[in-house]
SETORDREN-233432 format. One record per residue (C-alpha): z, x, y; residue number from 1. Coordinates in Angstrom, 1 decimal. Example, Ala and Ser with C-alpha at 12.3 -4.5 7.8 and 13.67 -1.06 7.14 Angstrom:
SETORDREN-233432
<up:7.8 east:12.3 north:-4.5 i:1>
<up:7.1 east:13.7 north:-1.1 i:2>
end
This chain:
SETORDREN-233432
<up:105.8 east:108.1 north:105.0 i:1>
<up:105.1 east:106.4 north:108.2 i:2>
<up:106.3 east:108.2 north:111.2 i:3>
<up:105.6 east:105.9 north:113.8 i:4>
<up:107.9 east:104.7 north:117.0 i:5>
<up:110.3 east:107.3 north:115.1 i:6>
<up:112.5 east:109.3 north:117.4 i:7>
<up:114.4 east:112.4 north:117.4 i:8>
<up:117.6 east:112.9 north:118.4 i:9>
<up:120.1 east:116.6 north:118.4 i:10>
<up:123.6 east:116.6 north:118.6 i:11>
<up:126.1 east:119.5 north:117.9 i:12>
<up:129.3 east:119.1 north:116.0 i:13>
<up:131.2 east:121.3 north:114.4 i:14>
<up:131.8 east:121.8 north:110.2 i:15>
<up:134.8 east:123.0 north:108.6 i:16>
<up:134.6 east:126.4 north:109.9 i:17>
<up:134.9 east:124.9 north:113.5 i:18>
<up:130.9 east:126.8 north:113.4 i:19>
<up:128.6 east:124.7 north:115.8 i:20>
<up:126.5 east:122.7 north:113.3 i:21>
<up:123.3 east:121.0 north:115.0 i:22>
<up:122.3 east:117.4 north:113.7 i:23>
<up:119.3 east:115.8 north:114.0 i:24>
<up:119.1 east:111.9 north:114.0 i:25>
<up:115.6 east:110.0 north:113.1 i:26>
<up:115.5 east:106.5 north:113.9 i:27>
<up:112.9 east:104.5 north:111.9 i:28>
<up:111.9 east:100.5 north:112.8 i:29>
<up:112.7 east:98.6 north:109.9 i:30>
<up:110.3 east:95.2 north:109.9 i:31>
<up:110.8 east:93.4 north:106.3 i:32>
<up:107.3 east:91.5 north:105.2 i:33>
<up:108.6 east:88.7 north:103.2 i:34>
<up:107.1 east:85.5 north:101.6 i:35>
<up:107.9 east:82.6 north:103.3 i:36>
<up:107.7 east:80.5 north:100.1 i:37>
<up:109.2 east:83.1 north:97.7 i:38>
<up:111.1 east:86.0 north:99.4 i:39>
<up:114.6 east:86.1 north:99.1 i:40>
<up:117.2 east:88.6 north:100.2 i:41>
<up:116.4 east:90.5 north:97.4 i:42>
<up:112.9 east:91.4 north:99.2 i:43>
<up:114.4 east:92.8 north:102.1 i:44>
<up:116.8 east:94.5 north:100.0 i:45>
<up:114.6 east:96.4 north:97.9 i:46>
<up:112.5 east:97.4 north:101.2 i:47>
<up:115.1 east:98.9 north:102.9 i:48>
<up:116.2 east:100.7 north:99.6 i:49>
<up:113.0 east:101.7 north:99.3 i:50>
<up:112.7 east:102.8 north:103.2 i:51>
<up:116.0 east:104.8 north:102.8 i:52>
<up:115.2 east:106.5 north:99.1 i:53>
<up:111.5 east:107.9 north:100.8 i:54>
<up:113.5 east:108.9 north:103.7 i:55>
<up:116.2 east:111.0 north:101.5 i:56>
<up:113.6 east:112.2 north:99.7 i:57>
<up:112.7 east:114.3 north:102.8 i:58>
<up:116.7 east:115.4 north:103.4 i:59>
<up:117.3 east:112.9 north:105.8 i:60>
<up:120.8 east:110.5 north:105.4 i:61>
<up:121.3 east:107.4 north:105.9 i:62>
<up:123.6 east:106.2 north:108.7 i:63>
<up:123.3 east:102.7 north:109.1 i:64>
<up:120.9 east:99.2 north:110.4 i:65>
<up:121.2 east:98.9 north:113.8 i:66>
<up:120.1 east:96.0 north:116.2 i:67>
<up:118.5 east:96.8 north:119.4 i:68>
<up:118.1 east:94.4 north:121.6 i:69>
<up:115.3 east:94.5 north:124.7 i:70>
<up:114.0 east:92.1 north:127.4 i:71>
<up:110.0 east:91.7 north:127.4 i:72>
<up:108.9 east:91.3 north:131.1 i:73>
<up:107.1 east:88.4 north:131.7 i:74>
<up:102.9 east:88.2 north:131.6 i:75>
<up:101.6 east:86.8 north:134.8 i:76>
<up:98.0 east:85.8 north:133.2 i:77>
<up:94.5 east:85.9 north:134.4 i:78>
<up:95.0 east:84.2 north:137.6 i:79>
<up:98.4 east:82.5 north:137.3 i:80>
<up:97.0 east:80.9 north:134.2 i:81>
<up:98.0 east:81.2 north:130.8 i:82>
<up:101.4 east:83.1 north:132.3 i:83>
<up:104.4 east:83.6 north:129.8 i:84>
<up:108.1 east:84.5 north:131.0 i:85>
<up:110.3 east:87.0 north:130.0 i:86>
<up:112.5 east:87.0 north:127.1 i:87>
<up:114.8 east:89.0 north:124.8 i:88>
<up:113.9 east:90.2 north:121.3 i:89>
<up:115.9 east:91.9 north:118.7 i:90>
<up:114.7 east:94.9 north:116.7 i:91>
<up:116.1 east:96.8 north:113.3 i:92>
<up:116.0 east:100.3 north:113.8 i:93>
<up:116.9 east:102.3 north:110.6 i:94>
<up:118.8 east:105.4 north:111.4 i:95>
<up:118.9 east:108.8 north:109.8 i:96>
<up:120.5 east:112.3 north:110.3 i:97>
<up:120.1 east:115.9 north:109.1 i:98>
end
């Protein structure tokens, strides 16, 4: 299990018993390696299955694929040369609770 860019996250809520019940909440980046020639859906499919069964493994839950968008600053270069602006990039993030 690969643990890294993962985040922790605690929340409280409360079970049937109105008792405090703390969660915890892993997010995991999900990056599917695909074919370009071959790979279909069913590629990224059995991935992230296979992402979220070594996940639940460990206790965690799944709770859904969510998008997170960010803007890259831009790279000035050596000099002014070779300089690239800014732009926005989209990243899956799997997420988890406990």
């Amino acid at each position: 299990m690969v643990d890294v860019g993962v985040k922790f996250y605690s929340t409280k809520q409360f079970d049937q018993t109105n008792k405090i019940r703390n969660m915890e909440y892993k997010v995991v980046p999900f990056v599917a390696a695909i074919d370009q020639k071959k790979g279909t859906s069913d590629h990224v499919a059995q991935q992230l299955e296979s992402l979220i069964n070594e996940y639940a493994s460990h206790g965690w839950n799944y709770v859904r694929l969510e998008g997170v968008s960010t803007f890259v600053g831009p790279d000035n270069g050596c000099f002014g040369f070779g300089g690239k602006s800014g732009y926005t990039t989209t990243r899956q993030m799997v997420v988890f609770s406990k």
